[in-house]
N, C-alpha and C positions, 0 to 999 in steps of 0.2 A: 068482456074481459074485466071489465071495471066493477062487475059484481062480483064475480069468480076470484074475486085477489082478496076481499076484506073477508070472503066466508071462509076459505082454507088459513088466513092467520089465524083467525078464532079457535077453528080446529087444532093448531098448529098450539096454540096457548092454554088446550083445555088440554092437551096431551103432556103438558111440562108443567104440570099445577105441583106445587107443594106436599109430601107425603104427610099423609097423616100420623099425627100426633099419637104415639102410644101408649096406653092407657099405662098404669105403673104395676098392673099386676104382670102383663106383657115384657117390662123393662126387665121384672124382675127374673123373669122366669129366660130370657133372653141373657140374663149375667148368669145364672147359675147353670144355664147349656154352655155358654162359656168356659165358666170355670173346671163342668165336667170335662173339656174338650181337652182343656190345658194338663189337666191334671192324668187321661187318658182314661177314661174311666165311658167317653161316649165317644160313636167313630166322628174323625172328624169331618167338616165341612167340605163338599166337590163342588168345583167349578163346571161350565160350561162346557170342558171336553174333557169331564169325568178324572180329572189329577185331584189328588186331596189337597186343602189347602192347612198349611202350620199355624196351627191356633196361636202359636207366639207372633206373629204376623201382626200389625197394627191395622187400624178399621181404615185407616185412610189411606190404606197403600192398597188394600184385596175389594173393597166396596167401591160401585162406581158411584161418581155424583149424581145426585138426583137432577140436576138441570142438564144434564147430556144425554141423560136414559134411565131411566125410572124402571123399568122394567128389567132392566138386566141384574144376574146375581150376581154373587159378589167373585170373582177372577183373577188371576195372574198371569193372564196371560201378557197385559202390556209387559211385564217388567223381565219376560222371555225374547229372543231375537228372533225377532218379526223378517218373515220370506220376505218381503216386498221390498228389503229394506236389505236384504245380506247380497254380498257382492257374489258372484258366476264363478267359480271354482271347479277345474280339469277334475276328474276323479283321478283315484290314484293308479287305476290301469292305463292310463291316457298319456305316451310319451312319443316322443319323435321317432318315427319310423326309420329304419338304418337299411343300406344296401338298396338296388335298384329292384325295380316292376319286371318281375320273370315271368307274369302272368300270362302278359301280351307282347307278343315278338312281331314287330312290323319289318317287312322285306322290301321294301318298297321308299323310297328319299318323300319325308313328307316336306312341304312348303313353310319355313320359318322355322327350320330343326337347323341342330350342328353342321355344319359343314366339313366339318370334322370327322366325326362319329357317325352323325345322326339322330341324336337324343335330341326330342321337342322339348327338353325341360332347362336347357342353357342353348346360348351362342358358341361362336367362336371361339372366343377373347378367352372364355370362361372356361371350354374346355381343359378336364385334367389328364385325359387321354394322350399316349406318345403322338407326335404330328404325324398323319401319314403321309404317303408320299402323293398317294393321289387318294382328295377325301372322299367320303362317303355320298357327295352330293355328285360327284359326276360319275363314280362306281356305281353306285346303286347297293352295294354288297354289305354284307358283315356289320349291320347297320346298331348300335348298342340301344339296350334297352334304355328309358326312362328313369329319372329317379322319382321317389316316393315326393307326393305333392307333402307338404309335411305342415301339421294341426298348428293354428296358434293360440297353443299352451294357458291359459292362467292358473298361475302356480300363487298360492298363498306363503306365510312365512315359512311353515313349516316345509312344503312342497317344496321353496328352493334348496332347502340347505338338509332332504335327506340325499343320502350317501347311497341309499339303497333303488331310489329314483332310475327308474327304467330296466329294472336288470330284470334280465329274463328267465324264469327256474328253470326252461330247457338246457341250458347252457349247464348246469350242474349236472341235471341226469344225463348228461353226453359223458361228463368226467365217473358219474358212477358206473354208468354202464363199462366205460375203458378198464378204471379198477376190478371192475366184475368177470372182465374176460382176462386181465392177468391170471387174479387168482384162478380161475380155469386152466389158464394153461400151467401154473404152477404145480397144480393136484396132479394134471396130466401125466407131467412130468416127474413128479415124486411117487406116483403108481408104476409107470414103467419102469422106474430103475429099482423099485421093491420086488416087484417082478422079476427082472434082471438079478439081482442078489440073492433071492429064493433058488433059481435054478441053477446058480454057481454054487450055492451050498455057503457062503459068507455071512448069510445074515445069521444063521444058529449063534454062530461063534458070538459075533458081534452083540449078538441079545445076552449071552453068559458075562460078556465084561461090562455089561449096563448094570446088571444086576447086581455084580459087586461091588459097582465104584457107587450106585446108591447105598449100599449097607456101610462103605467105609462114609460116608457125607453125612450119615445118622448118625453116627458114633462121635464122629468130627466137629456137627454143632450140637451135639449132645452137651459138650464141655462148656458150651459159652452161653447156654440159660441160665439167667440171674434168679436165683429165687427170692423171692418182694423182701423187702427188707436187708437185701446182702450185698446189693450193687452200688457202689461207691463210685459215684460220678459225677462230676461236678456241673455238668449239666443238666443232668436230671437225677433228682433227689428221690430215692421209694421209700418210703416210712412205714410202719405199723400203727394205730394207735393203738393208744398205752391203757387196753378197757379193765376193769374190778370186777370179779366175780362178785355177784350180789351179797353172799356169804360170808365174805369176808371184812373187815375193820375199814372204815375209810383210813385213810391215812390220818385226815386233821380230825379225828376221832381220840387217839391214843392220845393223846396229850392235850389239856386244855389251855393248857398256860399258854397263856399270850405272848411269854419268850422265850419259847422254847423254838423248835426248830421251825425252818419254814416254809410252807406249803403253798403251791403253786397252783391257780385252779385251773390255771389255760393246758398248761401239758401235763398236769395232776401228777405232778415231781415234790418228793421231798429228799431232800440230798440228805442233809445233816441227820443223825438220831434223834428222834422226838422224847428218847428217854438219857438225853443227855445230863442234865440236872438234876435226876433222880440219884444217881448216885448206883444203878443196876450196871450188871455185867451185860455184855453186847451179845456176848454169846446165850445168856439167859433168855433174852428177848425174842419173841416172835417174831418184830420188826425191827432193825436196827436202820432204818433211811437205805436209799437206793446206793448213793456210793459204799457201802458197808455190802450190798451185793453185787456191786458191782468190780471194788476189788479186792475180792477174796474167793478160795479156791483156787478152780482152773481159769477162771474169766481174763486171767492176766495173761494168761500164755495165751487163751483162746484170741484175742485182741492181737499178740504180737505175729499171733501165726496169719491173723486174717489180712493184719497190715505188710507181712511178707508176701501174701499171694496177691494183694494190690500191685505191691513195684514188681513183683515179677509177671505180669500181667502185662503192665505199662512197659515192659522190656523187653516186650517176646515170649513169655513160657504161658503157655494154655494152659493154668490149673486154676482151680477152683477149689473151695474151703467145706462148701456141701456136693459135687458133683465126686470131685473125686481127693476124699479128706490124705486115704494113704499114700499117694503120690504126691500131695502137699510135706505133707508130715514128715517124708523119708529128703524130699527135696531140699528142705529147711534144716534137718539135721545136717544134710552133707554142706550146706551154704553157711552154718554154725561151724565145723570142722575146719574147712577153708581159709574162714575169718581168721579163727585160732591162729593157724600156719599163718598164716599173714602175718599178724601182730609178729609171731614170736622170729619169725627172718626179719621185719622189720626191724627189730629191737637186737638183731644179731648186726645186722647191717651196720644200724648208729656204733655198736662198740666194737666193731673193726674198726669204723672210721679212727676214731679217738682210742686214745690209752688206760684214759681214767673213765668211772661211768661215774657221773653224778646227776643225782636226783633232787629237785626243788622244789617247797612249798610254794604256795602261793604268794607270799610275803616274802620269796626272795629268797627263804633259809634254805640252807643246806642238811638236808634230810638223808642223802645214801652216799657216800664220797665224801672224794677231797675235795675243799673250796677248789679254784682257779687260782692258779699263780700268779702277785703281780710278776706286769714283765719289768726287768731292770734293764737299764742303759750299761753300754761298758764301760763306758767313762765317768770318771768322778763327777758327780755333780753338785750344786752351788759353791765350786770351789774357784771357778775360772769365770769370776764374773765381777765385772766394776761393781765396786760399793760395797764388796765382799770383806774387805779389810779397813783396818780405822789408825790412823796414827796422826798425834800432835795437826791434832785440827783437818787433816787432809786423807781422804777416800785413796781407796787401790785396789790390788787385785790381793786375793789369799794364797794363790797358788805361788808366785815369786817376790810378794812384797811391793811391785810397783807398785809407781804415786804417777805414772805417767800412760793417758788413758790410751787403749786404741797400741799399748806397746807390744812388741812379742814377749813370748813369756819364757824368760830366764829359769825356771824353777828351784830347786834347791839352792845352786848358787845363786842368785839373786837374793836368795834370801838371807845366804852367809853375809853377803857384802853389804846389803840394808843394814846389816846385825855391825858390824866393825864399823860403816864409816855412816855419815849421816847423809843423806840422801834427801835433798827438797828439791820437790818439783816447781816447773813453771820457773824454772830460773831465770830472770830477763838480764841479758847482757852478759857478755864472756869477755874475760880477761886477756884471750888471744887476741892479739893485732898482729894483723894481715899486716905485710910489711906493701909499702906503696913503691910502687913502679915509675921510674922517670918518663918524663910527659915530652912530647916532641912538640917543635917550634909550632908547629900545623896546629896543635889540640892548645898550644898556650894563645895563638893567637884567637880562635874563637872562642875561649873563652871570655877574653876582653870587650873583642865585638857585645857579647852576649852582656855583659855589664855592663857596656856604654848603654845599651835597647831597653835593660831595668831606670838603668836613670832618667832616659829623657821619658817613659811612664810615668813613671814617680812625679815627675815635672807637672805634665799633663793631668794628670789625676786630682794636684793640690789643686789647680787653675780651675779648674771643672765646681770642685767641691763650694770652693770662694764662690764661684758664680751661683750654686744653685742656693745655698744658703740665704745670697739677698735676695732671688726668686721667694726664698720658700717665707719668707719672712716678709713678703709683698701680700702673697697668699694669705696669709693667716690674718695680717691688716684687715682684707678684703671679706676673709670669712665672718672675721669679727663683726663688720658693719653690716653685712647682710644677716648676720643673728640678732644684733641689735633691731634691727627694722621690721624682723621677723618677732621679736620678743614684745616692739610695739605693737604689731599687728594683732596677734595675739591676745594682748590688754586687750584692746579695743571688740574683738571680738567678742570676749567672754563678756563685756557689760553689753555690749547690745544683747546677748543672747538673756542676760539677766533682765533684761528690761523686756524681751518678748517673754519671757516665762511667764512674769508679774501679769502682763495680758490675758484675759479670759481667752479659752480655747477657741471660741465661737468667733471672737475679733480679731484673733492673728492673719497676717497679712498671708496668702497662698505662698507656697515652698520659702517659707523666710525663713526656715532654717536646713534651707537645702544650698550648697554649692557646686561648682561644674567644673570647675579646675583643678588641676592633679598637683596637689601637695609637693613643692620645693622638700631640699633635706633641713636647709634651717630652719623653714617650718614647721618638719614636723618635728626637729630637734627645741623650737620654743612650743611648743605642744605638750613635750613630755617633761620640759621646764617648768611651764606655770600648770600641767594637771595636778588637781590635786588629791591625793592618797588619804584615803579616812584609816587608813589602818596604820598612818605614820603619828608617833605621840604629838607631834610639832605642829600638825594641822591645825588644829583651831589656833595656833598661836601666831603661824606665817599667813592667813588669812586677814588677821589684825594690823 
């Protein structure tokens, strides 16, 4: 053993020696089968189980190392999923078996079956079978077959989550075949009764009114083929395009000038006349611009008649502009005619209503008629209205001369008697006296009562006033001295704050010129005493 182990390493390290060194004409010739490989010009490189390998492939991912195996070419197969190594996957025919084993039918109660039924493949408990009354294990009879022992499944990602997982195509050809025997009986069914109508003699007739209701349904969508170009829909557009006979001028041909008219090259349109600035007849020209043919002639009726078989289209009437022009044509006159009658009862209508007919510009003038009458009131107007009349300083009415507002109105006579006597209003005081009525003992004595009750007021009131006066004159002592104290405060104030100001910022005391207490009235009435006003002349004088 002790010899046997140092000769097999030696073999073992003369097997894993170092590949030789290749020469440079080797190297070279080695890069340029490369380059053929990449560029496709040589086939490329097979592996070990005949796959080509992709010359853009790097050396150190296809070549194996030389200390693992020196002999091997060069592979991809590691960088492929290795069998040994992929997980057991069901195939896709492989799914749970449905319904019971009708292969083998036992008659006989076998030992650890239903008790129930008789099915070896559950118990009791588990039975889904109705209970019977007396089970199968002490019957013997009617014994149910087995259910399918059922595969366990490995399904991969895709395996859980198809939809189509276990379904079985017999299940379809059961539904075609059922489809397949309708249609049979259907044919069955539509041969006998053709049969049946052949020998009553019904189906002749019946084939004669086929035959004409197809010739009336040609005729019928006859009318409603659009021919390209003519169908006016707003959902779907048919155009022509707009091609040049080679023979002919291009458009941006006839004219070179640069401001002349202007050419379009997407829709190859020129609207305007390209021989506008020349100073030529329109008529002269061979081309006068697209709008120049396009209104003139008949193009304008041809338009208005094509735009009439639109709305009557959109209305209800089946006509068409190129299927059937004379039934348009004759349509359109009589819906012209109509129009007419319209207008003109219309216009008979408006001058029943009214008496006069009048016609107006735009601007309001009157063109065919009489203006409109204003309307009048029947009553005189600005004549019954204060302010209407003036005399010796004092407003009144015109209609009877009052001077007295809000009066009724006198008319003529008022006015004679303004005229003879003079008349001022607002007269205060009349010369009539009301003659006075003798007063009974009853109304003389309250009235005395009622002048004793002014007096002793009177009394009272003087007393009152006496008192408050030395009150109010205690007050005002009082106010004084508290202004005075408040006027000192104030001095004092204003120099300490004179004397923090002089203080550099940096060395004033914290909140020293902040206070916490809510300002008295004399306060602030010595406040607005010693503040002082730069915009008063006397300032710099009262400061001295």
């Amino acid at each position: 053993m002790t010899e046997e182990g140092p000769s097999q390493a030696a073999d073992a390290m003369l097997g894993l020696d170092e590949p030789k060194k290749m020469t440079r004409e080797d190297w070279r010739k080695k890069k340029e089968l490369e380059e053929q490989r990449k560029l496709g010009n040589a086939p490329a490189e097979v592996d070990e189980e005949g796959k080509d390998i992709n010359p853009h492939i790097p050396q150190y991912i296809s070549s194996v190392p030389w200390y693992i195996d020196p002999s091997k070419r060069p592979t991809l197969k590691h960088q492929r999923p290795q069998e040994e190594e992929e997980d057991v996957v069901s195939s896709i025919g492989q799914w749970y078996k449905r319904g019971v084993d009708e292969k083998h039918i036992y008659t006989k109660f076998r030992k650890g079956s239903c008790e129930n039924c008789g099915a070896l493949t559950h118990k009791k408990k588990d039975c889904l079978e109705r209970p019977r009354k007396v089970g199968a294990k002490f019957t013997g009879s009617s014994i149910a077959p087995d259910e399918h022992s059922q595969p366990n499944l490995a399904l991969d990602y895709d395996g859980k989550r198809d939809r189509w997982n276990g379904y079985d195509p017999e299940d379809h050809h059961r539904i075609v075949e059922e489809y397949a025997k309708v249609d049979v009986a259907k044919r069955t069914l539509k041969a006998q009764k053709l049969q049946d109508e052949l020998a009553s003699g019904k189906l002749m007739e019946q084939a004669e009114r086929e035959h004409d209701s197809e010739d009336e349904d040609e005729d019928k969508y006859a009318d409603d083929i659009d021919m390209p170009g003519q169908n006016f829909d707003s959902k779907r557009r048919i155009t022509v395009r707009n091609l040049r006979i080679r023979e002919d001028i291009a458009k941006y041909l006839r004219n070179l000038d640069p401001n002349s008219a202007y050419y379009d090259p997407k829709t190859r349109a020129m609207r305007e006349n390209p021989y506008y600035n020349t100073g030529m007849n329109p008529d002269e020209v061979g081309y006068a611009g697209d709008n120049f043919v396009r209104y003139s002639g008949d193009t304008i009726t041809m338009a208005q008649t094509q735009l009439f078989a639109w709305e009557a289209y959109e209305k209800g009437s089946e006509v068409h502009l190129q299927a059937d022009p004379t039934k348009l044509e004759l349509l359109h006159q009589s819906f012209k005619v109509k129009k007419e009658d319209f207008k003109e009862k219309q216009k008979e209508t408006i001058l029943e209503r009214t008496e006069d007919y009048v016609e107006y510009s735009r601007h309001g003038a009157v063109i065919k008629g009489l203006d409109k009458a204003i309307a009048r009131s029947k009553y005189e107007e600005d004549v019954c209205v204060w302010g209407s009349y003036w005399r010796e300083g004092f407003w009144g009415y015109k209609c009877c001369h009052s001077m007295v507002k809000q009066s009724y109105c006198t008319g003529e006579a008022g006015i004679n008697t303004a005229s003879t006597s003079a008349c001022v209003p607002f007269v205060e005081g009349l010369d009539e006296m009301e003659e006075e009525q003798p007063k009974t003992l009853l109304e003389m004595h309250q009235e005395k009562m009622k002048e004793k009750k002014k007096k002793k007021k009177k009394n009272k009131n003087k007393k009152k006033n006496q008192g408050s006066d030395s009150s109010d004159s205690e007050d005002e002592e009082k106010k004084k001295a508290k202004l005075q104290k408040a006027l000192e405060a104030e001095a004092q104030r204003l120099k300490q704050v004179e004397a923090i100001m002089k203080i550099d910022e940096r060395k004033r005391p914290y909140n020293s010129l902040q206070e916490v207490k809510e300002p008295t009235e004399e306060e602030m009435e010595a406040f607005q005493m010693k503040r002082g006003r730069e915009d008063d002349p006397m300032h710099s004088f009262l400061r001295q």
